[in-house]
C-alpha positions in Angstrom: 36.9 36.5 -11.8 37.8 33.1 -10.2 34.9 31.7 -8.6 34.9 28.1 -6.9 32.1 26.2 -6.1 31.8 25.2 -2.5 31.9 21.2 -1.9 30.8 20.6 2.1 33.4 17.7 3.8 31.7 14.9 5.2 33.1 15.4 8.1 32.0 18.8 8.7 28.3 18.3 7.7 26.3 18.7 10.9 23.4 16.2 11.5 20.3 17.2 13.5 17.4 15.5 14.7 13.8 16.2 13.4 10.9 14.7 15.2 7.4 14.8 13.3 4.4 14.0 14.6 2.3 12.3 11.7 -1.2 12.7 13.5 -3.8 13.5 10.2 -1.3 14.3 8.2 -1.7 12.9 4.5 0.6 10.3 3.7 2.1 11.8 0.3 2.8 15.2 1.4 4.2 14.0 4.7 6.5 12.0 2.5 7.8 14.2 0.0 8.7 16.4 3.8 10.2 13.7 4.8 12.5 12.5 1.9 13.3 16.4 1.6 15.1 16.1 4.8 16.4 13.0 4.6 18.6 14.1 1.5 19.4 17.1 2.7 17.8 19.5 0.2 16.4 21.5 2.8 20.2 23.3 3.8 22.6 26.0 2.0 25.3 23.3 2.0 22.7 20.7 -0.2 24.9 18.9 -2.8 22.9 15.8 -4.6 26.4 13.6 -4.7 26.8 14.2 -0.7 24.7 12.2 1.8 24.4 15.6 3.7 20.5 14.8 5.6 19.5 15.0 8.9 17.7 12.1 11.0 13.7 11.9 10.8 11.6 10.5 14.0 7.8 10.5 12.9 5.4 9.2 15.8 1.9 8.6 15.2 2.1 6.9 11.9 -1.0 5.1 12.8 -2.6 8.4 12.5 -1.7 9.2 8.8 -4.4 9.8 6.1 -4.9 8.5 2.3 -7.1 11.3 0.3 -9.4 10.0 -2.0 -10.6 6.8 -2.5 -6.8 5.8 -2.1 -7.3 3.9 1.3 -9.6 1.0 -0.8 -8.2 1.4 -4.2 -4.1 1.4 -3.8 -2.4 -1.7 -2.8 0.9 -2.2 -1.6 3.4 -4.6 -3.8 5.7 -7.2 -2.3 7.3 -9.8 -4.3 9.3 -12.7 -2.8 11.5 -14.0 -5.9 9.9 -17.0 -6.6 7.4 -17.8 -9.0 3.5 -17.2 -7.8 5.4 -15.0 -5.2 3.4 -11.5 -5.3 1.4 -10.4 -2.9 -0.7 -7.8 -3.2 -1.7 -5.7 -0.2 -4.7 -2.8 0.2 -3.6 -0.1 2.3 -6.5 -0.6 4.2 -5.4 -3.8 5.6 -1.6 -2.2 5.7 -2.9 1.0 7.7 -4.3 -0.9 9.9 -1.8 -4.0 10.8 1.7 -1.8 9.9 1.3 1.9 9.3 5.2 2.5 10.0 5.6 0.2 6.9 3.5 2.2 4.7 5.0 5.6 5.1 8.3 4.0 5.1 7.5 2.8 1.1 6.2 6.0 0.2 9.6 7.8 1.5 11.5 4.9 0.0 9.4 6.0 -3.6 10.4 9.4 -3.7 14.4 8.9 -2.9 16.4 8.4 -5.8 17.8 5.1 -6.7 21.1 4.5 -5.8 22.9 3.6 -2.9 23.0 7.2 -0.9 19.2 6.3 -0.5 20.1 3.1 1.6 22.4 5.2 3.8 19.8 8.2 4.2 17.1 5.6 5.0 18.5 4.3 7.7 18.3 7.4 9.3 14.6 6.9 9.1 12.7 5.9 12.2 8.9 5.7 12.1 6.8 4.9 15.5 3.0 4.1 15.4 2.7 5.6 18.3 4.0 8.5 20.8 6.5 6.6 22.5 9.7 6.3 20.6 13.0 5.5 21.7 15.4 8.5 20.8 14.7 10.6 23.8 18.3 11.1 24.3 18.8 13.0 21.4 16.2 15.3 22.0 17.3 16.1 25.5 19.7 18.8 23.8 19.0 21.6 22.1 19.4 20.6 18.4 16.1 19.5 18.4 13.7 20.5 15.4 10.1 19.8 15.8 8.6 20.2 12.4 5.6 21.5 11.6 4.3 20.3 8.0 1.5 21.8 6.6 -2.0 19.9 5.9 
C-alpha cells in the first residue's frame, strides 16, 4: 500500500475573509481564535510549513475584556534599543489609548516565531471601532462572520 501525503500548492490555497466582532469578548481566548485562523489550522488542507490562513477583520477592539485583576496588574513591554529604553505600559492605560495594539501583541504571542508569522500577521486588521475599511471584500459571498464563544 503506497500512500502519499497530500502537500496543498500555494497557489491553489483559497483565502477567505473573516470578520469578528470583539465586543466583550476576553482578550486571550479571542486571540488564541484569532491566531488559529491566521495560520490556517482551522482547514483539512492545514500544513504547519505552508502559510495556508485566511484574513482576520476584528471591529470593536475597544470593547475587549481582561479577566481578573489582569486590566491593573499586566503591563505591556516595549523596548527601544538603547540603554534606559523600556517602557513599561499597564493595560489599563493601553485599553484605553490603543486597544487595536493590545490584541494585536497577544495574537503576535501565540504565533510561532519565524518568518511565516510576519506574513500571516499582515493579514491582520484590527478596528476599534465598527467602521473598517474592507467592505469590498465582504460584498461577496465568501464572507465568514465568526462567532467565538465567551
Amino acid at each position: 500500500m503506497n500512500k502519499k501525503t497530500y502537500l496543498p500548492k500555494i497557489d491553489s490555497i483559497e483565502r477567505k475573509w473573516h470578520l469578528i466582532d470583539a465586543d466583550g469578548k476576553v482578550l486571550g481566548r479571542l486571540a488564541v481564535k484569532i491566531a488559529e485562523i491566521l495560520r490556517g489550522k482551522n482547514k483539512v488542507i492545514y500544513t504547519n510549513h505552508i502559510d495556508c490562513g485566511d484574513f482576520v477583520v476584528i471591529i470593536n477592539a475597544k470593547k475587549i475584556v481582561l479577566t481578573g485583576k489582569k486590566l491593573d496588574q499586566k503591563t505591556y513591554f516595549t523596548y527601544s534599543g538603547y540603554p534606559s529604553g523600556a517602557r513599561y505600559t499597564p493595560y489599563s492605560v493601553l485599553m484605553e489609548k490603543q486597544p487595536e495594539k493590545a490584541l494585536f501583541a497577544a495574537v503576535k504571542g501565540m504565533l510561532p516565531k519565524n518568518k511565516l508569522a510576519d506574513k500571516q500577521l499582515k493579514r491582520l486588521k484590527v478596528y476599534q471601532g465598527d467602521a473598517h475599511i474592507h467592505s469590498a471584500q465582504f460584498a461577496e459571498k465568501k464572507v465568514h462572520k465568526e462567532e467565538v464563544e465567551k
